[in-house]
C-alpha positions in Angstrom: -20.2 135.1 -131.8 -20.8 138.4 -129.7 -20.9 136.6 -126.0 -17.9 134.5 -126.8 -15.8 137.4 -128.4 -16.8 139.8 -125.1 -15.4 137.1 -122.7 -12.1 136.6 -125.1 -11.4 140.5 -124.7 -12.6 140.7 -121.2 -10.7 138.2 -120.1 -7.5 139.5 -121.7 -8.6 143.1 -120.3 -8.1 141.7 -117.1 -5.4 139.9 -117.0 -3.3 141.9 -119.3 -2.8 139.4 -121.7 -2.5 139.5 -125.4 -2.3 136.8 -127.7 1.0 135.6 -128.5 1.8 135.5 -131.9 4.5 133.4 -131.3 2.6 130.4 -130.4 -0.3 131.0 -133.1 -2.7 132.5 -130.6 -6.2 133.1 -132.5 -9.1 131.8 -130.4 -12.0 130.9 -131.6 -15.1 133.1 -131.0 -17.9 132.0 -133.2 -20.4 129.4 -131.3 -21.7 127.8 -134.1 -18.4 126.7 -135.2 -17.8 125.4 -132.0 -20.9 123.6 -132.0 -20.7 121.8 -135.2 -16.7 120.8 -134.0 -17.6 119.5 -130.8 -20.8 117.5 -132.7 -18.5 116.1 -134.8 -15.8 115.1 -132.1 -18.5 113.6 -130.0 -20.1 111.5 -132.3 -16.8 109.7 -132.5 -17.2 108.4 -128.9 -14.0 108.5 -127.7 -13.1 106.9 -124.2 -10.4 109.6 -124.1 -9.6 112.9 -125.6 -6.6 115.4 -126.2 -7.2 118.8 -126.9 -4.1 120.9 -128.2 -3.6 124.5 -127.2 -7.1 125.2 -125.3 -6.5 128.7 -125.4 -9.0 130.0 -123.3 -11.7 127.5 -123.6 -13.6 127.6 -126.3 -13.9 124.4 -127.2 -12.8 122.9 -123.5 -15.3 124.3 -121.7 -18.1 122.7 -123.2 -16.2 119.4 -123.9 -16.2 119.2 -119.8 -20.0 119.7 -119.7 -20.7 117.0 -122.3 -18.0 114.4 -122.8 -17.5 111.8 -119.9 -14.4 110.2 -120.6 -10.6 111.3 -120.0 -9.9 114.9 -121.3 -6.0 115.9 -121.8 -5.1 119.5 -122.4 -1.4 119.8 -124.2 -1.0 123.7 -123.7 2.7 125.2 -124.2 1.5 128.7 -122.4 2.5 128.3 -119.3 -0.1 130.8 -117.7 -3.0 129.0 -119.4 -1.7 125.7 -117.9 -1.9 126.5 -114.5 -5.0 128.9 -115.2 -6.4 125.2 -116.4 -5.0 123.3 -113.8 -6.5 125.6 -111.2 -9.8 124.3 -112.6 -9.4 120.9 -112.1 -8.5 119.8 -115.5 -5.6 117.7 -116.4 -2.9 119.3 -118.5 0.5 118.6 -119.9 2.7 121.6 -120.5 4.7 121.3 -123.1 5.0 121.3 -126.8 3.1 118.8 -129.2 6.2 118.0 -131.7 8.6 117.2 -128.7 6.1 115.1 -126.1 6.5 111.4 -125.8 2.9 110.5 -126.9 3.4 107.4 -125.6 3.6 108.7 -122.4 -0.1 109.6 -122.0 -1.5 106.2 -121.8 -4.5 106.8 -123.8 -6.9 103.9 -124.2 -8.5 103.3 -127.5 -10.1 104.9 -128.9 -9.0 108.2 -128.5 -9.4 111.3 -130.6 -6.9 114.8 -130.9 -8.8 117.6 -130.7 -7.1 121.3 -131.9 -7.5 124.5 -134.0 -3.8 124.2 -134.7 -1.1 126.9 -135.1 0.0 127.2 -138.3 3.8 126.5 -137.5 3.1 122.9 -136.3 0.0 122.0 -138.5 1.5 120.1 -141.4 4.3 117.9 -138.6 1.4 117.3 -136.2 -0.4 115.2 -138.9 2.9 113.5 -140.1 3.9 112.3 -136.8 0.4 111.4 -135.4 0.5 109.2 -139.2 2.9 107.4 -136.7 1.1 106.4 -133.9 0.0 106.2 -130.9 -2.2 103.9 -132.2 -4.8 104.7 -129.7 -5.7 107.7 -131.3 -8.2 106.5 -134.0 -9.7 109.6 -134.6 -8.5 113.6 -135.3 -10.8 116.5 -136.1 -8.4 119.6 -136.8 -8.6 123.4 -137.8 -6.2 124.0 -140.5 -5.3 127.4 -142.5 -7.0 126.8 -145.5 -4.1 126.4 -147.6 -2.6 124.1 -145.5 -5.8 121.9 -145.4 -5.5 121.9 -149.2 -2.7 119.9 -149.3 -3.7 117.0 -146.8 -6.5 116.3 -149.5 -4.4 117.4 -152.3 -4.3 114.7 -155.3 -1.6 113.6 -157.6 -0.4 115.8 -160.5 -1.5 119.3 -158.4 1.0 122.3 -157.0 -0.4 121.2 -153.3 0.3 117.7 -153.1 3.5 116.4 -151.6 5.0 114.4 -148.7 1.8 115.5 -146.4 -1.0 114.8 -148.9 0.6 111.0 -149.0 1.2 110.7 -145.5 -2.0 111.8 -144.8 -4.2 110.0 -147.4 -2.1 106.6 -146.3 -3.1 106.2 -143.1 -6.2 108.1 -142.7 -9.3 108.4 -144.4 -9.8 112.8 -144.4 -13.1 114.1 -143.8 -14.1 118.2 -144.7 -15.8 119.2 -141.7 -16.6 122.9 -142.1 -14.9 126.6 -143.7 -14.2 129.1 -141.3 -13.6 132.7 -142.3 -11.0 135.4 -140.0 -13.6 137.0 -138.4 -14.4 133.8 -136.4 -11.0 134.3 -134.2 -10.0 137.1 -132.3 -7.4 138.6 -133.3 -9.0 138.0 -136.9 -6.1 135.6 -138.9 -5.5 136.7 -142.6 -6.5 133.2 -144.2 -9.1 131.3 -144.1 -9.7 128.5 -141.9 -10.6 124.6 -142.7 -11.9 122.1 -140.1 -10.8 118.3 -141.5 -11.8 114.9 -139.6 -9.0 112.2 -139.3 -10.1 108.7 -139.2 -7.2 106.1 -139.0 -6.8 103.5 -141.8 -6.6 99.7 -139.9 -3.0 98.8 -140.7 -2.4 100.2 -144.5 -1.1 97.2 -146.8 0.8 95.6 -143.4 2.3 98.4 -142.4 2.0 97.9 -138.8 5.3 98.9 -136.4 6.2 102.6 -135.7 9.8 101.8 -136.9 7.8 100.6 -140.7 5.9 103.5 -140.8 9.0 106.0 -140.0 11.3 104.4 -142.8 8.1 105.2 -145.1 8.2 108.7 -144.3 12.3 108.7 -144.9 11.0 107.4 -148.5 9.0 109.7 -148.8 11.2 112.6 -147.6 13.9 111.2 -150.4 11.4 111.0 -153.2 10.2 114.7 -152.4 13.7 116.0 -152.0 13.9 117.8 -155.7 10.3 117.9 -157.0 11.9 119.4 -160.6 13.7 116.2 -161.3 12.5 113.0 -161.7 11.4 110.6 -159.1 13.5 107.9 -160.4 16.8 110.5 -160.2 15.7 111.2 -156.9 15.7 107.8 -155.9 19.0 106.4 -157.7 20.9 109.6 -156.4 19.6 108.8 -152.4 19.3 104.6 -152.8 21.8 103.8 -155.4 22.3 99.9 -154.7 18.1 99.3 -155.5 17.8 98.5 -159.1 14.6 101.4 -159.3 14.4 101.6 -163.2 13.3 97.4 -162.9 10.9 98.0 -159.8 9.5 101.0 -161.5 8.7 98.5 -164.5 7.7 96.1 -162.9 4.8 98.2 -161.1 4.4 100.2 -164.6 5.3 103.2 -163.0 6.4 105.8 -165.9 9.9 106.1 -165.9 10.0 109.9 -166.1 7.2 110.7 -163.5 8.2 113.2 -160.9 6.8 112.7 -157.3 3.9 114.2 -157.8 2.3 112.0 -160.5 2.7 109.2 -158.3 -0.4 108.2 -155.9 -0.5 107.5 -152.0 -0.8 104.0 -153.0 2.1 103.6 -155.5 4.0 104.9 -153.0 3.3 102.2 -150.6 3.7 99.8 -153.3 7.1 101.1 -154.3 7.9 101.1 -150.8 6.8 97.4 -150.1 8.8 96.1 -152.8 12.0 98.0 -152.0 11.9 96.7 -148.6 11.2 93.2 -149.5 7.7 92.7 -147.9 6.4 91.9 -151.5 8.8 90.5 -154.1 
């Protein structure tokens, strides 16, 4: 951890720059963590790989030394782009929520590399649940707490509209715990380092436009978590006849969105749209 924790502060000392809050700046200084991440990305084989936020290099640096296919680095600093570019690598400046992902022309399979900032942690697994389809494969560094409720299950405080999103259309690995002292500046949480692998096509979902009417459903059935699912529903969708589909799947009637699973939620979902009657 030492060697990689003098170069983070020597290369700020001479460059006079600090980490930016703003952007969720904590890099990453311990080497084993490193190690086991990278082991775990490469083992994936990839043909191409994004990395989000490279930072200063902890993980980029060695990717270039070992992996031989395409590497894209998404950075939104704009110093650390061209301090990247000016090395040769290929970068896209800009922020992760807003790109056209489409755009990048990745080749399958690909795989999203990042120790993610906290503010864009729980959208960036929502909307990658979307596509491109190319990337088959994610291995992300979550604040703990956040990482709790991608794996969460039904009936808990920490499951929700990202647990179901995430459990439909990948299957979620744990990869390793790591603790504040492994960043510089030291974080106040706990960190968690998940593995993504997509799901082929869950139960025929299989255009972008399918997939982003699930996640309205979703957004509708999560809207008041004190009520019931079923009031949620009738109050947002009040031409679907819910109390006779929730019957007819022998969903309880007075279940909030919680107690339903990832996979009653697809079912639901199927039946109001007509792609099972």
């Amino acid at each position: 951890m030492s060697n990689l924790l003098a170069e983070v502060k020597d290369y700020l000392n001479r460059t006079g720059s600090r980490p930016k809050r703003s952007l969720g700046q904590n890099f990453l200084v311990n080497s084993q963590v490193v190690e086991k991440i990278l082991a775990r990305a490469l083992s994936l084989e990839p043909r191409s790989l994004v990395e989000i936020g490279p930072g200063l290099g902890a993980l980029t640096q060695p990717l270039r030394a070992r992996f031989g296919g395409r590497l894209v680095l998404l950075e939104l600093d704009h110093h650390f782009c061209e301090a990247w570019r000016d090395q040769g690598y290929e970068v896209v400046e800009g922020d992760a929520l807003k790109l056209n992902w489409d755009h990048l022309g990745l080749e399958s399979p690909s795989l999203l590399l990042s120790n993610l900032p906290y503010q864009i942690s729980s959208s960036l697994v929502i909307e990658r649940s979307l596509g491109p389809r190319a990337i088959e494969n994610m291995v992300l560094m979550f604040q703990k707490e956040v990482a709790q409720r991608v794996v969460a299950g039904p009936h808990t405080k920490d499951y929700g509209l990202l647990s179901v999103m995430a459990q439909t259309f990948w299957r979620v690995d744990f990869v390793l715990e790591a603790g504040p002292r492994d960043f510089y500046p030291a974080p106040k949480v706990a960190s968690r380092v998940l593995a993504f692998t997509r799901l082929q096509d869950p139960l025929g979902m299989v255009e972008v436009h399918e997939k982003r009417d699930f996640l309205s459903f979703l957004k509708k059935a999560f809207a008041q978590r004190r009520k019931y699912l079923l009031s949620n529903l009738k109050m947002a969708m009040p031409q679907t006849p819910w109390q006779d589909l929730f019957h007819l799947l022998h969903l309880d009637i007075q279940a909030r969105a919680e107690n339903l699973r990832p996979e009653d939620y697809v079912r639901l979902f199927q039946h109001w749209t007509g792609k099972i009657k």
